[in-house]
C-alpha positions in Angstrom: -4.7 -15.7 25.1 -2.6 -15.6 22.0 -1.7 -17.7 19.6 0.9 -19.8 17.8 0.1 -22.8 16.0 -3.6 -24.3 16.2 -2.6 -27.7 18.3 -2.0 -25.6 21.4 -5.6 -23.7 21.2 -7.4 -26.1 23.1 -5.5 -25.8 26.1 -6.3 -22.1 26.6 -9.8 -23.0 27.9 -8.0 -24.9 30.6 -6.1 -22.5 31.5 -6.8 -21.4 35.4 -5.7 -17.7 35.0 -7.9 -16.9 32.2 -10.7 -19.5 34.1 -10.5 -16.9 37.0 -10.6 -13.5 34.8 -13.9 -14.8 33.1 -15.0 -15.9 36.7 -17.2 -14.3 39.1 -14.9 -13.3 41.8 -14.0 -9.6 41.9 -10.2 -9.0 41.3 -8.5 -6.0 42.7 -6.3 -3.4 40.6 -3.8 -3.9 43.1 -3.7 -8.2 43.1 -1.0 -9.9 42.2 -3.0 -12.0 39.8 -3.1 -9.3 37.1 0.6 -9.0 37.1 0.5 -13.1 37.0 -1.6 -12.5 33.7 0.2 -10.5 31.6 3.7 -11.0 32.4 3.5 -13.9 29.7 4.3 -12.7 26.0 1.7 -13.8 23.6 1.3 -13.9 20.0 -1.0 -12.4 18.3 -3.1 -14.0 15.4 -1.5 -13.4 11.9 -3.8 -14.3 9.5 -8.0 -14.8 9.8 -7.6 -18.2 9.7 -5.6 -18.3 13.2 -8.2 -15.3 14.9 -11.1 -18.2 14.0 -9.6 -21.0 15.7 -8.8 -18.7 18.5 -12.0 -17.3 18.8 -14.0 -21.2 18.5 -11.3 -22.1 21.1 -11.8 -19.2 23.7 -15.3 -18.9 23.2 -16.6 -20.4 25.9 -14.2 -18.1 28.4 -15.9 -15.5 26.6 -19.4 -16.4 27.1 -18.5 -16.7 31.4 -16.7 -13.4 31.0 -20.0 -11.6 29.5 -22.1 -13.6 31.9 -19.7 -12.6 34.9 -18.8 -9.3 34.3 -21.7 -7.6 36.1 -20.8 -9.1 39.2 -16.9 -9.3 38.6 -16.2 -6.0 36.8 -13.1 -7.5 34.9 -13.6 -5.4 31.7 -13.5 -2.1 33.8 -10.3 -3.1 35.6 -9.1 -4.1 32.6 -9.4 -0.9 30.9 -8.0 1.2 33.7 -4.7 -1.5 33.7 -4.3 -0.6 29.9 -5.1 3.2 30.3 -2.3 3.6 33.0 0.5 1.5 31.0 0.0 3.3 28.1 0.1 6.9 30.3 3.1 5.2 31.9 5.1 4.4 28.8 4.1 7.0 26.8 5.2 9.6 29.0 8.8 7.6 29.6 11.6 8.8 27.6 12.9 7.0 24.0 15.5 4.3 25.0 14.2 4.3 28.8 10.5 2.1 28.5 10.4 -0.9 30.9 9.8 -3.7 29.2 7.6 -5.6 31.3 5.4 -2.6 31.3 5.5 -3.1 27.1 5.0 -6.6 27.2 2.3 -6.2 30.2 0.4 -3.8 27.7 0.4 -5.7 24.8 -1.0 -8.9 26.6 -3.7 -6.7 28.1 -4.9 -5.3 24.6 -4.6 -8.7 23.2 -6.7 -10.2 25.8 -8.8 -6.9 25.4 -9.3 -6.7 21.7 -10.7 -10.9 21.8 -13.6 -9.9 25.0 -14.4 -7.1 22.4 -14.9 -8.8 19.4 -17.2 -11.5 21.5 -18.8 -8.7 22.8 -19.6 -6.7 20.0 -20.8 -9.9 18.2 -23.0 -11.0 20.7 -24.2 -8.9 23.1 -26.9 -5.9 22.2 -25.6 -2.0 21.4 -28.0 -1.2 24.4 -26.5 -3.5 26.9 -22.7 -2.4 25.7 -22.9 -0.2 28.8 -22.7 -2.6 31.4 -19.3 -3.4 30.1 -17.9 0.5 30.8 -18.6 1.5 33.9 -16.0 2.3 35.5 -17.1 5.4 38.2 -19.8 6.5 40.1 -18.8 10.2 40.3 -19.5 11.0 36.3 -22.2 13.5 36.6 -25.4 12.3 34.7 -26.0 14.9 31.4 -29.7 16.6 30.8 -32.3 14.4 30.0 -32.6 14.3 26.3 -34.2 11.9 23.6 -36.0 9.8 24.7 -37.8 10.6 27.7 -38.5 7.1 28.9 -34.8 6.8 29.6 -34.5 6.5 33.2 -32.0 8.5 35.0 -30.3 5.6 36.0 -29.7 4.2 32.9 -28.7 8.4 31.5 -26.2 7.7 34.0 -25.1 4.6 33.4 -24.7 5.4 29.3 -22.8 8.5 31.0 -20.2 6.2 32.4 -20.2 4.3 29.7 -19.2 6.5 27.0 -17.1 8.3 29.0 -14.8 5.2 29.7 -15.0 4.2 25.9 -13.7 7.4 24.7 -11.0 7.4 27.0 -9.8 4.2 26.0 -10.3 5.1 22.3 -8.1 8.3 23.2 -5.5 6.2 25.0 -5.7 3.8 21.7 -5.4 7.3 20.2 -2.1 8.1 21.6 -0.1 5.6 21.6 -0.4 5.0 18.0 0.4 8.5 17.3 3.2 9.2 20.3 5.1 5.5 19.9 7.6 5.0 17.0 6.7 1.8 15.4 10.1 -0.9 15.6 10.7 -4.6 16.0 9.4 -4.6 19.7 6.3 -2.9 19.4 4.9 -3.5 16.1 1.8 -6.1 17.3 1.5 -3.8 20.2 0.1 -1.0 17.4 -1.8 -3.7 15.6 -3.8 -4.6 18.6 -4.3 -1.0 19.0 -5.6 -0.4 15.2 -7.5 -3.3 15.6 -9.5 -2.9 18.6 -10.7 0.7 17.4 -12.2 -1.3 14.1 -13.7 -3.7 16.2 -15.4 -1.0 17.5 -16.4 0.6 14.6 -18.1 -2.6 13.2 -20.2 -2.9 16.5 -23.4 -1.9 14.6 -22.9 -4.5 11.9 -24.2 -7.2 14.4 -27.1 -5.5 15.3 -28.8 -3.9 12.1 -32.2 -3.1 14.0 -31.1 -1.4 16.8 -29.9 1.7 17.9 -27.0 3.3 15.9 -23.6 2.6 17.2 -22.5 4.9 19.8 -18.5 4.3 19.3 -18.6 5.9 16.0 -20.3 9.2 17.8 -17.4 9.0 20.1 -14.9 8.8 17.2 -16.3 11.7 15.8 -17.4 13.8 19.0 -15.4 12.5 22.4 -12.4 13.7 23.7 -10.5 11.1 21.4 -11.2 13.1 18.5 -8.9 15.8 19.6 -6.3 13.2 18.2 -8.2 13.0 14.9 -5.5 14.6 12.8 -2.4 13.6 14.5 -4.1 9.8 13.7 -5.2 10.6 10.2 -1.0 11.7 9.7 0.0 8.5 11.2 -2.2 6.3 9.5 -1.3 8.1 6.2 2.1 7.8 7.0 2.6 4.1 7.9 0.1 3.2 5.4 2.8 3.9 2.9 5.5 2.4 4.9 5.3 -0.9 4.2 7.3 -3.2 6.3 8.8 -6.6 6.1 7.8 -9.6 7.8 10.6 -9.9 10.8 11.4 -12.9 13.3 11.5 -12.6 16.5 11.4 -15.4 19.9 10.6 -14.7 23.4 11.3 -17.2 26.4 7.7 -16.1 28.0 5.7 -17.0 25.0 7.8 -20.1 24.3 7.5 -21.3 27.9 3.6 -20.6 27.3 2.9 -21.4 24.1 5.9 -24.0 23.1 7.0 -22.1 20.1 8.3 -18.8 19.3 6.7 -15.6 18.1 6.3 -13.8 14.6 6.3 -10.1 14.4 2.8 -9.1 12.6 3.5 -8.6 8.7 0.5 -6.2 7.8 0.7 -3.5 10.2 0.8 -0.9 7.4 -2.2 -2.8 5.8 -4.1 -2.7 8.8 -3.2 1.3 9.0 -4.0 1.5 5.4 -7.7 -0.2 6.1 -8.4 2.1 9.6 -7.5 4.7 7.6 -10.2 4.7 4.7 -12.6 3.3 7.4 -12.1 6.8 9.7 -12.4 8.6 6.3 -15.5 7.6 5.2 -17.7 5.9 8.2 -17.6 8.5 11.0 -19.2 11.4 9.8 -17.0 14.7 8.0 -14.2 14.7 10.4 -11.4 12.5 9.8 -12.6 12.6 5.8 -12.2 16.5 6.4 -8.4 16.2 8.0 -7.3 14.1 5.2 -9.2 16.3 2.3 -7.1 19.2 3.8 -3.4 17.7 4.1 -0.8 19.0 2.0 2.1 18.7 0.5 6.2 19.3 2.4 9.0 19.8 0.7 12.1 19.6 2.2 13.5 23.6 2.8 10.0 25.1 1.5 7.2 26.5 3.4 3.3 25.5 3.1 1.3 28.3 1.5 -2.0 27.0 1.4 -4.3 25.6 3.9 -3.6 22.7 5.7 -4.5 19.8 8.2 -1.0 18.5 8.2 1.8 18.0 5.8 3.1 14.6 4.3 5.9 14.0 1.8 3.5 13.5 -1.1 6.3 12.0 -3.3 6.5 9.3 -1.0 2.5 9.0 -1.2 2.4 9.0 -4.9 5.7 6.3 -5.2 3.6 4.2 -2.6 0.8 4.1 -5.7 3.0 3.0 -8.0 4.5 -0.2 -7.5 3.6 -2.9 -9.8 0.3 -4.0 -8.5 -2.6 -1.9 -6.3 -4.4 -3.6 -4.3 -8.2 -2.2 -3.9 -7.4 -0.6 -0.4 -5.1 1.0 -2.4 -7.1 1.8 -4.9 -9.5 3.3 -2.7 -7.0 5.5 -0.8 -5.9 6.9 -4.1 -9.6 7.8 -4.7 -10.0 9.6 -1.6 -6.9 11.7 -2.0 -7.6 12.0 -5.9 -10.8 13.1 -5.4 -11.4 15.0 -1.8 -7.6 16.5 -1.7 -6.9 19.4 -4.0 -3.2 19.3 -2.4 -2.8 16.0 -3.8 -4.2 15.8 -7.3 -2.5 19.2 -7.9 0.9 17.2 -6.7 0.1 14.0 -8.8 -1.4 15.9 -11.8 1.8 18.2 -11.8 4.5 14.4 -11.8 6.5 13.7 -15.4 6.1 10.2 -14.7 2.6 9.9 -14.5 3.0 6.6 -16.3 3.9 5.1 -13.0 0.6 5.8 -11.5 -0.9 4.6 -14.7 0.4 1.2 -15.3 -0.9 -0.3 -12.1 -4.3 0.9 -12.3 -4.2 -0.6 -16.3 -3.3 -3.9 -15.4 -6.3 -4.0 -12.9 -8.6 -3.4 -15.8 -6.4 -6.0 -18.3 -6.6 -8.4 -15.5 -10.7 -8.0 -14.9 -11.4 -11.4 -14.4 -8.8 -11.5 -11.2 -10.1 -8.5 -9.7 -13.6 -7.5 -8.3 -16.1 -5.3 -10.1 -16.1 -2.6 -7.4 -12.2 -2.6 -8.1 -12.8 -2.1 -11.7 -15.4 0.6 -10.7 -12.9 2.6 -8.5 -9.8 2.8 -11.4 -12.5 4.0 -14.1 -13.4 6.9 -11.6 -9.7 7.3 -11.2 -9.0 7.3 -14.9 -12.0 9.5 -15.5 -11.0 12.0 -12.9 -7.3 11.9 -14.5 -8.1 12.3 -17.6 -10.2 15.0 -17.2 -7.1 17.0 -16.5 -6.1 19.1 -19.7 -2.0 18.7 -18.9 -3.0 14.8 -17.9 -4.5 13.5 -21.2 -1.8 16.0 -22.9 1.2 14.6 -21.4 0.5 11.1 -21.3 0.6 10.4 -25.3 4.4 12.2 -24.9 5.4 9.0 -22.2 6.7 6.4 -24.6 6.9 3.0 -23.2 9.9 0.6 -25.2 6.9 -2.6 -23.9 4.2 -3.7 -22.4 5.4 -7.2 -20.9 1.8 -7.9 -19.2 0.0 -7.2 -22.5 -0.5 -10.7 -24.2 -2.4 -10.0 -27.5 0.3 -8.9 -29.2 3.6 -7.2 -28.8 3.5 -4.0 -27.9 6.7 -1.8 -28.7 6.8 2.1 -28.6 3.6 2.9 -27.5 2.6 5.6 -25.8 0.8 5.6 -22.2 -2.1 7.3 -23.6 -2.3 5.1 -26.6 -2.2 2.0 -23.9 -4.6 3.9 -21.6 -6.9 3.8 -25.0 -6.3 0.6 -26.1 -7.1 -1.1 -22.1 -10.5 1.3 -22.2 -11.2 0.2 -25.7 -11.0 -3.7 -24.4 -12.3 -3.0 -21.2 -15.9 -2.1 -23.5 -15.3 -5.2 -25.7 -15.0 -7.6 -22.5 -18.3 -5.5 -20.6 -20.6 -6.1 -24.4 -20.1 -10.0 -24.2 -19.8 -10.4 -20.2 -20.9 -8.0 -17.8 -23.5 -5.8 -20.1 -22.9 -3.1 -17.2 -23.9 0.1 -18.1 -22.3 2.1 -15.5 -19.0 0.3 -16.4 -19.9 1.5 -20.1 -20.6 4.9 -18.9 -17.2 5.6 -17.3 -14.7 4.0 -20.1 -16.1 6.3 -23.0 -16.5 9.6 -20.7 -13.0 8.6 -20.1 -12.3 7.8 -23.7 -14.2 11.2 -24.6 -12.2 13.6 -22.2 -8.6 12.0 -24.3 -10.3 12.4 -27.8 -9.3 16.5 -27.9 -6.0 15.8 -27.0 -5.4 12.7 -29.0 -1.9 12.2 -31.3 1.1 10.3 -32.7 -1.9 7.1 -32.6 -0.6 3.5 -32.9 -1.6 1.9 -36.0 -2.5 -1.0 -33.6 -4.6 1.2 -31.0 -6.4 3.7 -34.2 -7.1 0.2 -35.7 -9.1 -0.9 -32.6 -10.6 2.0 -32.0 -12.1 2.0 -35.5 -13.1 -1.9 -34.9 -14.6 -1.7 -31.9 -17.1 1.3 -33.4 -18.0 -0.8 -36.2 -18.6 -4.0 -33.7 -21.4 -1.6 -32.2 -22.6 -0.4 -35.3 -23.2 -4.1 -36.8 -25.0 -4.5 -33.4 -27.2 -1.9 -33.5 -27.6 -2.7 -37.5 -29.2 -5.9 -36.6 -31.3 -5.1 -33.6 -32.7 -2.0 -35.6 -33.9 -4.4 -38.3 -34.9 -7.0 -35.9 -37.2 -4.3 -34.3 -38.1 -3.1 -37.6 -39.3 -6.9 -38.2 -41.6 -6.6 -35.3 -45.4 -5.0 -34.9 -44.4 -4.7 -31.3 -41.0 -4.1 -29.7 -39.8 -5.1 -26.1 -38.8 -3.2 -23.3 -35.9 -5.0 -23.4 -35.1 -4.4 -26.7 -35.7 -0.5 -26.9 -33.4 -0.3 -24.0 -30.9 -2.2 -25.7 -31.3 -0.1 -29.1 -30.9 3.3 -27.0 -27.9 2.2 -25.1 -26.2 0.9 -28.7 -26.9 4.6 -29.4 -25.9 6.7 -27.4 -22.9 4.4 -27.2 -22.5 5.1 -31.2 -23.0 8.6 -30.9 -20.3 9.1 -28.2 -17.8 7.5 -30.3 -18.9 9.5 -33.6 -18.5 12.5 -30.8 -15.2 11.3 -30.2 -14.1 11.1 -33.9 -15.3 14.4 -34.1 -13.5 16.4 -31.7 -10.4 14.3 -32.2 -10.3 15.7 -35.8 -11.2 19.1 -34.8 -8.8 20.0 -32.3 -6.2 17.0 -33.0 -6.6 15.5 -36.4 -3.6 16.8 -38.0 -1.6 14.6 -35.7 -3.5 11.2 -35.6 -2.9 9.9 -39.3 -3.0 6.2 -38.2 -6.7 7.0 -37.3 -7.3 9.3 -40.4 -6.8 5.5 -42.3 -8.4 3.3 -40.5 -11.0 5.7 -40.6 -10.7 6.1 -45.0 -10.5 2.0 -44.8 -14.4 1.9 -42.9 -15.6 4.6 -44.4 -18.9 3.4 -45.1 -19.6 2.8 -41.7 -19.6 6.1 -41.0 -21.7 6.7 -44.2 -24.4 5.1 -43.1 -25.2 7.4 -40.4 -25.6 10.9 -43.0 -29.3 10.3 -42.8 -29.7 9.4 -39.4 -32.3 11.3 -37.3 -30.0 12.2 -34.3 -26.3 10.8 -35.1 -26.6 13.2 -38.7 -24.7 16.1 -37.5 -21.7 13.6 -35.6 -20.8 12.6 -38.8 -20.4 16.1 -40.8 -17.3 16.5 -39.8 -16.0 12.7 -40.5 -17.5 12.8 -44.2 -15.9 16.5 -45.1 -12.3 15.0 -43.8 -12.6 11.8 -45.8 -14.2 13.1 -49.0 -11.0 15.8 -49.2 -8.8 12.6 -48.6 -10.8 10.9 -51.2 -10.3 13.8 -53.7 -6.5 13.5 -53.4 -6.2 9.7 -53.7 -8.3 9.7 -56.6 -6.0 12.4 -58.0 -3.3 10.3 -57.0 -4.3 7.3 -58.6 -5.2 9.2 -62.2 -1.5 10.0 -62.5 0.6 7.2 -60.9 -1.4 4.9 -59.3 -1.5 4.4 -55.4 -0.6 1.4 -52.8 -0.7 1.1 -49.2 2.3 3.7 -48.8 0.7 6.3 -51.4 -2.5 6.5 -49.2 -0.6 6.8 -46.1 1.8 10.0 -47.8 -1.6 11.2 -49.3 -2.7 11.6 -45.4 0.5 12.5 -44.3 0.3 15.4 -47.1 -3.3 16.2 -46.3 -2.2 16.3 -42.1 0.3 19.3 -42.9 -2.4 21.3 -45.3 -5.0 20.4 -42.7 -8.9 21.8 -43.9 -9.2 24.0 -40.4 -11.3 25.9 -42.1 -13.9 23.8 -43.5 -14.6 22.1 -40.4 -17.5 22.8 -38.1 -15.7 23.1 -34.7 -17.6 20.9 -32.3 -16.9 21.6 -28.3 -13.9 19.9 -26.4 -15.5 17.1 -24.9 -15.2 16.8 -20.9 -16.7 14.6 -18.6 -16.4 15.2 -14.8 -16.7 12.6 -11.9 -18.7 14.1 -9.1 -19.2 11.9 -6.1 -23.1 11.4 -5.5 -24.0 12.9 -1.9 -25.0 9.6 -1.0 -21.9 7.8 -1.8 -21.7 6.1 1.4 -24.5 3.5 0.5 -21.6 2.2 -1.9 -18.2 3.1 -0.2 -19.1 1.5 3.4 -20.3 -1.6 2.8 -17.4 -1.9 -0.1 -14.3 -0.9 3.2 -16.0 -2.9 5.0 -16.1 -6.1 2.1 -12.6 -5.3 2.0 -11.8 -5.3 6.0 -13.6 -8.5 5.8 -11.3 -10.0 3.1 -7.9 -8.7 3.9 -7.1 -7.8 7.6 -6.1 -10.8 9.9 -9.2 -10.6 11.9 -11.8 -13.1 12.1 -15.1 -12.3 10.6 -18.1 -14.2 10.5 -19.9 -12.3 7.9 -23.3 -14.7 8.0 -24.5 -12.7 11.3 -23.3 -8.8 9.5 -25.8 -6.9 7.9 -24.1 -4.5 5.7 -25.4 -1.0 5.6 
């Protein structure tokens, strides 16, 4: 059944052992022909590309397998042959496992996991049953729902979920109970991936019944394993492990080549992991809300599922680049887990985490605009942290190599956090025009602006441009509507997102130089230097009072540079001591103290319409299964 270079798929379907599994005849536990089957090591497919060709090639033994199986009752064998080699070498000790059993298991899931995926794909939610049935003494349960459900068929969907919940518990186990290492790795990929085959079940038949394997995740008896999993996954999610060769005679003999271990295990844990979370119901979300943090020699005081070395979670965040399953984790922790935004919130090098979720936003073009969507929530959820928005203008970074405009030397992570959001808003005005987008960079922006100091003369003087670059917008479209006897929907939308975009920026100006003016002189000039943009608005209807503030700061400025210039005369320099001068005898006192601005992300209680189909976009992208996504309907 498996796989290792595309010239040898065709001769699967001529194969006479996997001719007679998809046959008619019923095979006996006991026969010697099972053993015959899976004493051969297979391989596994290791990229999407492979599982196609595998899948076009074994198709047709999969169509005689569902057409067979009635009469045959392969699958049900098949299950109970798994079931009792996992019991069997899960309950053997460490350093004791027969390895034919190993090798005998990891065939039998392989050969499993491809008559699921054809099944799933092809054959009706409501005819799924006939594939589980294992025994005739499972008592029937009450009649309920619909009462045109025969008893037979009660009975039948009995068996059914019965058998697929202990296989899913089985699954279950030996994920959690077998240390992953060279000889086993693919063994736990099959497992992971036969329990999101499941899962996607319901994607192939949008009009029918809802899928019962996600009740079962949530309800059977395999959901007694729920947290052990969620620890697991968690854990070997953030254990990310290198690609390793290996050769077996069996396969070789077989197949004519050797064998790869599978490179993306922790990937594929990473991908079950926010799939659990967030597509079967409040439980496994619930676990992982609820885990908390370990330190060595300490013990847990609040709470808790289970405990994980946090440190090792949040290091796992911060390498160079994060992917959007990444990404997404980091939102579900950020934003479910108290435990873990207290741990992340409470780092000295928050700067790590930072970084990679910048060059996401740098990099839009490479990335997709749900990614872009998740690292604003982030930031937005970060930043509405009082120590967070704080602490990261004191984290000093000697360069920004990625950044390409200019050289960046000295900056601070906040003052590179401002100066990605503020470009982030130039690229959305002349691209995207997303409004949601536009939403989340200046609440972001806003929940900084109390907090603000020790500005870069490059990011105050961007921050001051970009405001203006609005302003001239919403300069012409006012006078083009002004032009008009009759103005468009179109354009009246346009005109109030310009300003309420204006007036969060004037909001933004204001609080900075109520609660941290004193310390932003860079902005104080660049400010002076566009004064009459900010002018303009003293008459304004609703933007009036923003500016109060703005004109009271700059007209005392004014008063000492005029000063200034009476007896000596003033350059570029003087005007920067005159701020300087006016930054230590700061006017407190004449300003009219405005709230700290604070914008909070709260997930919507539908959030599912957007986060399932998105893990599921992403299952379809990245994990080395085969999906032909023109017969899913995403929901």
């Amino acid at each position: 059944m498996g796989i290792s270079s595309s010239s040898n798929f065709a001769s699967l379907a001529k194969n006479t052992y996997l001719q007679k599994l998809c046959g008619e005849e019923a095979i006996p536990l006991k026969d010697q022909f099972w053993e015959t089957l899976l004493e051969f090591t297979v391989q596994s497919p290791e990229n999407s590309a492979d599982a196609r060709l595998l899948e076009e090639s074994v198709g047709p033994l999969c169509e005689s397998f569902v057409k067979n199986n009635e009469k045959s009752g392969s699958f049900a064998t098949l299950l109970s042959i798994i079931t009792s080699l996992i019991k069997q070498i899960t309950s053997e000790k460490s350093g004791q496992k027969s390895g034919d059993a190993c090798e005998a298991l990891f065939n039998s899931l392989l050969i499993l996991k491809t008559l699921v995926k054809y099944i799933v794909q092809h054959v009706p939610l409501d005819q799924s049953p006939s594939f589980f049935v294992t025994s005739e003494n499972i008592p029937v349960p009450p009649l309920s729902g619909d009462p045109e459900v025969s008893p037979t068929v009660l009975k039948q969907v009995a068996r059914y979920e019965t058998s697929a919940d202990e296989l899913l518990f089985y699954l279950f186990e030996y994920i959690t109970t077998q240390a992953v290492g060279d000889g086993n790795v693919e063994t736990h990929n099959e497992c992971l991936q036969i329990v999101t085959i499941l899962c996607s079940a319901h994607l192939y038949h949008p009009s029918t019944i809802s899928s019962p394997y996600l009740a079962i995740l949530s309800e059977g008896r395999c959901a007694s394993l729920a947290e052990l999993l969620v620890r697991t996954l968690l854990e070997r999610a953030v254990t990310e492990r290198e690609q390793v060769q290996t050769s077996s005679a069996l396969w070789t003999y077989l197949m004519g080549s050797p064998a790869l271990l599978c490179p993306y295990y922790s990937r594929d844990c990473l991908l079950l992991l926010v799939l659990l979370t967030s597509h079967t119901g409040g439980v496994y979300r619930g676990i992982l809300d609820s885990a908390g943090h370990k330190e060595p020699g300490t013990n847990t005081t609040r709470e808790t599922s289970f405990v994980v070395d946090m440190e090792q979670v949040y290091l796992f965040f911060c390498k160079e680049t994060i992917s959007e399953e990444k990404t997404l984790l980091l939102y579900t922790l950020v934003q479910g887990n108290p435990n873990a935004r207290t741990y992340i919130l409470s780092r000295t090098d928050t700067e790590q985490l930072l970084l990679p979720l910048l060059r996401v936003l740098y990099n839009a073009d490479c990335h997709s605009t749900h990614h872009l969507y998740m690292v604003l929530i982030l930031l937005l959820i970060l930043t509405h942290d009082d120590a967070f928005s704080s602490y990261v203008h004191d984290q000093i970074l000697p360069s920004v190599p990625w950044y390409k405009e200019r050289v960046l030397t000295d900056i601070s992570a906040g003052g590179l956090l401002i100066l990605i959001i503020l470009r982030t808003i130039q690229a959305n005005m002349t691209k995207l025009r997303d409004r949601y987008l536009h939403t989340n960079c200046l609440a972001a922006l806003a929940n900084l602006s109390s907090k603000f100091h020790s500005f870069h003369p490059y990011v105050a003087e961007k921050l001051v441009n970009l405001f203006c670059n609005f302003v001239k917008k919403y300069g012409k479209l006012s006078t083009a509507c002004e032009g008009t006897e009759e103005v468009t929907e179109v354009q009246a939308a346009e005109l109030s997102t310009l300003e309420d975009v204006i007036r969060i920026f004037l909001e933004v100006f204001n609080c900075t130089l109520c609660y941290s003016g004193k310390n932003n002189t860079a902005l104080i000039y660049e400010m002076l230097h566009k004064r009459e943009v900010f002018t303009r608005f003293r008459t304004h209807p609703t933007l009036s009072e923003h500016v109060t503030n703005i004109e009271t700061v700059l007209a005392c400025l004014t008063e000492r540079l005029e000063l200034k210039t009476e007896q000596e005369g003033v350059s570029v320099t003087g005007v920067q001591e005159v701020i300087e001068e006016l930054a230590r005898q700061w006017p407190s006192d004449r300003l009219q103290m405005t709230p700290v601005l604070k914008f909070e992300y709260i997930e919507e209680s539908e959030s599912n319409e957007f986060f399932v189909p998105y893990i599921w976009t992403l299952i379809f992208s990245e994990s080395s299964l085969y999906w032909d996504t023109s017969r899913i309907t995403l929901r």
